[in-house]
C-alpha positions in Angstrom: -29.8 72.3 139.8 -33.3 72.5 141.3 -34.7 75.6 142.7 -34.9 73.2 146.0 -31.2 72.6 146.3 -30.6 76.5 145.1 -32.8 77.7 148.2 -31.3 75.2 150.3 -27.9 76.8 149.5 -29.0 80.2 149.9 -29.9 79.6 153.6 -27.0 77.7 154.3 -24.8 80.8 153.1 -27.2 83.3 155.2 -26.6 80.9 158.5 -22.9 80.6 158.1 -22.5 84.7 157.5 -25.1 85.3 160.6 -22.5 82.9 162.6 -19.2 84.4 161.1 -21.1 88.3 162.3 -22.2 87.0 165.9 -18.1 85.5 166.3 -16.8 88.9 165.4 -19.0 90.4 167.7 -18.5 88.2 170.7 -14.8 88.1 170.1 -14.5 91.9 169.7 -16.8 92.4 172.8 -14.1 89.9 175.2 -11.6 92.3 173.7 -13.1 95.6 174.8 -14.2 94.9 178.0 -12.3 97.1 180.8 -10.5 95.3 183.2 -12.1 95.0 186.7 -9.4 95.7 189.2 -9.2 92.9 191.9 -11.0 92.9 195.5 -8.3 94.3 197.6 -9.3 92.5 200.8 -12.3 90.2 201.8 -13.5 91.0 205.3 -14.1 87.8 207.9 -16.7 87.5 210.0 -15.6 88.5 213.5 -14.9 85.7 215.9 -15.5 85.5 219.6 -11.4 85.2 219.7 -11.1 88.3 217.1 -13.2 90.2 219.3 -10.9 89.7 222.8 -7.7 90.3 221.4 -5.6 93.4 222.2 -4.6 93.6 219.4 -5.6 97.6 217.5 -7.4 97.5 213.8 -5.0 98.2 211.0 -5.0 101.8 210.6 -6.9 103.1 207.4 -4.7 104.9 204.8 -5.8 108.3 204.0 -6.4 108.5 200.0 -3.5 110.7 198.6 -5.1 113.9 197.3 -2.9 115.2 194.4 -0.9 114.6 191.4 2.0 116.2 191.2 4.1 116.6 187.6 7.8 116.3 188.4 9.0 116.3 185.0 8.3 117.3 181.4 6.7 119.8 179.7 4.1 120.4 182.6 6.7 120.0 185.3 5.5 121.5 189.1 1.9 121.7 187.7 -0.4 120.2 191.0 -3.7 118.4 189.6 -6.3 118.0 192.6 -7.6 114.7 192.7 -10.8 115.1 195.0 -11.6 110.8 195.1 -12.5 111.1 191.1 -11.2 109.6 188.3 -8.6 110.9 186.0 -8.2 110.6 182.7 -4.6 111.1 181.0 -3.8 111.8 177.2 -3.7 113.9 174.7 -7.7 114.2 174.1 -9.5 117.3 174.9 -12.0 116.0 177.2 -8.7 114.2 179.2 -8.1 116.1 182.7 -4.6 116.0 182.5 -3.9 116.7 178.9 -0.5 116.0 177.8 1.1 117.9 174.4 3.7 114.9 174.0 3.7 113.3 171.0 4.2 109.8 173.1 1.3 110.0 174.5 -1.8 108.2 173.2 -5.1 110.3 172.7 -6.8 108.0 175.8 -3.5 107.4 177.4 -4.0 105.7 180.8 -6.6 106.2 183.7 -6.1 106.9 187.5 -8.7 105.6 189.8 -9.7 105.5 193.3 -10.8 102.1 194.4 -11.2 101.7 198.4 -8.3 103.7 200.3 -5.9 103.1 197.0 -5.6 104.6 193.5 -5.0 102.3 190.6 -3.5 102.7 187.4 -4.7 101.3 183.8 -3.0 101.6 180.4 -5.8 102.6 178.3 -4.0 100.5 175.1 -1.9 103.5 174.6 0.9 102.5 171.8 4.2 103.8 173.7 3.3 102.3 177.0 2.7 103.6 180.6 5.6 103.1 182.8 5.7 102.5 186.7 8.9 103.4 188.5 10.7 101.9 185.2 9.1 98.7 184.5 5.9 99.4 181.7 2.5 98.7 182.7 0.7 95.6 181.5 -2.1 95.2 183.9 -4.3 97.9 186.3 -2.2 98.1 189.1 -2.5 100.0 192.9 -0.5 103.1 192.4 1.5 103.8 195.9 2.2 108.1 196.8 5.4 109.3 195.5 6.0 106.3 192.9 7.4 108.0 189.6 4.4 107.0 186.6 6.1 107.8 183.2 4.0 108.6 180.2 6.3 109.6 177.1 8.4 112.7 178.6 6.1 113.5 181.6 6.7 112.0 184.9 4.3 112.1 187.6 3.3 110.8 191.3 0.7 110.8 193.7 1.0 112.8 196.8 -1.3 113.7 200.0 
């Protein structure tokens, strides 16, 4: 072979690795990225008509301001929630740290979005349950709705 046609394949080889890295890294970046909850409502602009009815606003929900445990190792235990996110698992650095072995390390996350708390399986590998049925996507979290993770049970409460 010449050197010409030895070179050529040399950069060929170097252009298919460089595409086979930047596919592995796009791929693994759609993978990882944290799931957005959804816009709970889209506000209209106000009408002439919206503006003369009788009709009262929707009242605002206050945010529920606790997490109770109800059972489990941890059971009666009152985590104050002051609008902040909580993170759930066995890590360290978690704020509710559960000594279960079926709980993951980053189990799940509890957030506030609007005048609602969601909740979002963090990937965990024995699942995050919500009044029975397991948890596949973030969903709004509703007060006093049992959330199972491994032996613990919890719910929201004002």
């Amino acid at each position: 072979m010449s050197e010409l046609a030895i070179t050529a394949l040399r950069f060929g080889l170097l252009a298919l690795l460089w595409i086979f890295v930047f596919t592995v890294i796009s791929s693994q970046g759609r993978s990882l990225q944290i799931a957005r909850p959804a816009r709970l409502t889209r506000r209209k602009k106000k009408t002439d008509q919206d503006v003369s009815s009788d009709t009262p606003p929707p009242p605002t929900r206050a945010l529920p301001t606790k997490l109770v445990i109800t059972e489990g190792p941890l059971a009666g235990r009152t985590i104050p929630l002051n609008g902040q996110p909580l993170l759930i698992g066995r890590a360290q650095d978690a704020g509710l740290v559960l000594e279960d072995d079926y709980a993951s390390g980053r189990h799940a996350r509890l957030f506030p979005q609007g005048s609602r708390w969601f909740l979002e399986d963090l990937g965990s590998t024995n699942g995050t349950f919500v009044q029975g049925n397991q948890l596949t996507r973030t969903t709004p979290l509703e007060p006093n709705v049992p959330v199972r993770i491994g032996k613990t049970v919890m719910e929201l409460q004002a």
